[in-house]
C-alpha positions as CSV (number, residue, x, y, z in Angstrom):
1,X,-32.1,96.3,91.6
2,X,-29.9,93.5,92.3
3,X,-31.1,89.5,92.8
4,X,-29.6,90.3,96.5
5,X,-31.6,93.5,96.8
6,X,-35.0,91.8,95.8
7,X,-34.5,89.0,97.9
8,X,-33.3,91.3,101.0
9,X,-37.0,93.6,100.2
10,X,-39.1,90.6,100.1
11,X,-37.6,89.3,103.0
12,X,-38.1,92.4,105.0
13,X,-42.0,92.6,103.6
14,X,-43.2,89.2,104.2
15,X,-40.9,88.2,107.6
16,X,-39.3,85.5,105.7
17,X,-35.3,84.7,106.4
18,X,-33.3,86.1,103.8
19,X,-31.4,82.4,102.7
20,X,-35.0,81.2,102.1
21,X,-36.1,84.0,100.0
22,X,-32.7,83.9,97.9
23,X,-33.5,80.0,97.6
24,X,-36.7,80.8,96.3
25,X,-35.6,83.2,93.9
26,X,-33.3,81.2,92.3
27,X,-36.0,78.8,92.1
28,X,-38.2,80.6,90.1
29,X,-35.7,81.5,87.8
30,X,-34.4,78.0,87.0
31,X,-37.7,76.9,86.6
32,X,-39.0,79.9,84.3
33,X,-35.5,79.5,82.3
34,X,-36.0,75.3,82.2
35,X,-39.5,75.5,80.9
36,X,-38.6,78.1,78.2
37,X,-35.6,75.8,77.1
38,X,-38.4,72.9,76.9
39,X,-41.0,75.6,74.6
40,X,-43.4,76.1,77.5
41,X,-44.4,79.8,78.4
42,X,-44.8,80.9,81.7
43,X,-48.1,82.5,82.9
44,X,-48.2,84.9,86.0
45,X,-51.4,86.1,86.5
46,X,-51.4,89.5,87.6
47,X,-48.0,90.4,86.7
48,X,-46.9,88.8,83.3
49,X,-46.2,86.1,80.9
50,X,-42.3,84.7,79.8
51,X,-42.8,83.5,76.4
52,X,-40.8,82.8,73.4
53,X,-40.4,84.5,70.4
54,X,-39.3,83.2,66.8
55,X,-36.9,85.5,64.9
56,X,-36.9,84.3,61.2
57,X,-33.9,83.7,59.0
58,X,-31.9,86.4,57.6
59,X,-29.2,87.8,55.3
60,X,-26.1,89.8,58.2
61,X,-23.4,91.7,56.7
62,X,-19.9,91.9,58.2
63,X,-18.6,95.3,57.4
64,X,-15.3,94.7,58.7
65,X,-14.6,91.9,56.2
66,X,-17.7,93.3,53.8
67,X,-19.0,89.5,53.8
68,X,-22.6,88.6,54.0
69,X,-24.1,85.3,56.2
70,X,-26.7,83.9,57.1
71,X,-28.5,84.1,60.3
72,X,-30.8,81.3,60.5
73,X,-34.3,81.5,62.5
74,X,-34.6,80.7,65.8
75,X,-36.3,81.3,69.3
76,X,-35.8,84.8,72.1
77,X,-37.2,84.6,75.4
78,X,-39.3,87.6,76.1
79,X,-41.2,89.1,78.5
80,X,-45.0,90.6,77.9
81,X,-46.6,92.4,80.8
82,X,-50.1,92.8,82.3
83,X,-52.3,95.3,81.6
84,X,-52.5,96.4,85.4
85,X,-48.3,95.7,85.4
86,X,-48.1,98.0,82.5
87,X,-50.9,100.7,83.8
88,X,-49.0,100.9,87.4
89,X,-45.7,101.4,85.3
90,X,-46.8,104.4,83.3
91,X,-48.1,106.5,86.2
């Protein structure tokens, strides 16, 4: 499903124009993505929590050149669902 697609379901289940619920959208994503860049997580009750991970340091080899370098440790968004998101998924 597309950003277009979403925002053309949502607009057709709550009555909404379709502009608005883009604008929305886009919304939610620029704040979800500004308050990860800042270290905060994101809680949505009921569906699910943006968070960010910490990948460690390590050692990479580049098999083309057979080199080795050094990754250093840094920060992944992720994703972790609810329990209900994650039980509604499976069936």
């Amino acid at each position: 499903m597309t950003k277009q697609e979403l925002a053309k379901e949502i607009a057709s289940k709550t009555g909404v124009d379709q502009p608005t619920v883009l604008a929305c959208v886009e919304g939610l994503m620029a704040t979800v993505k500004d308050s990860l860049a800042k270290g905060d997580p994101v809680y949505l009750r009921g569906f699910g929590s943006f968070i960010l991970k910490k990948r460690a340091a390590k050692t990479a080899r580049n098999i083309s050149k057979n080199t080795t370098l050094v990754i250093p440790a840094h920060d992944i968004p992720a994703f972790k669902p609810c329990k209900e998101f994650m039980a509604q998924v499976k069936k």
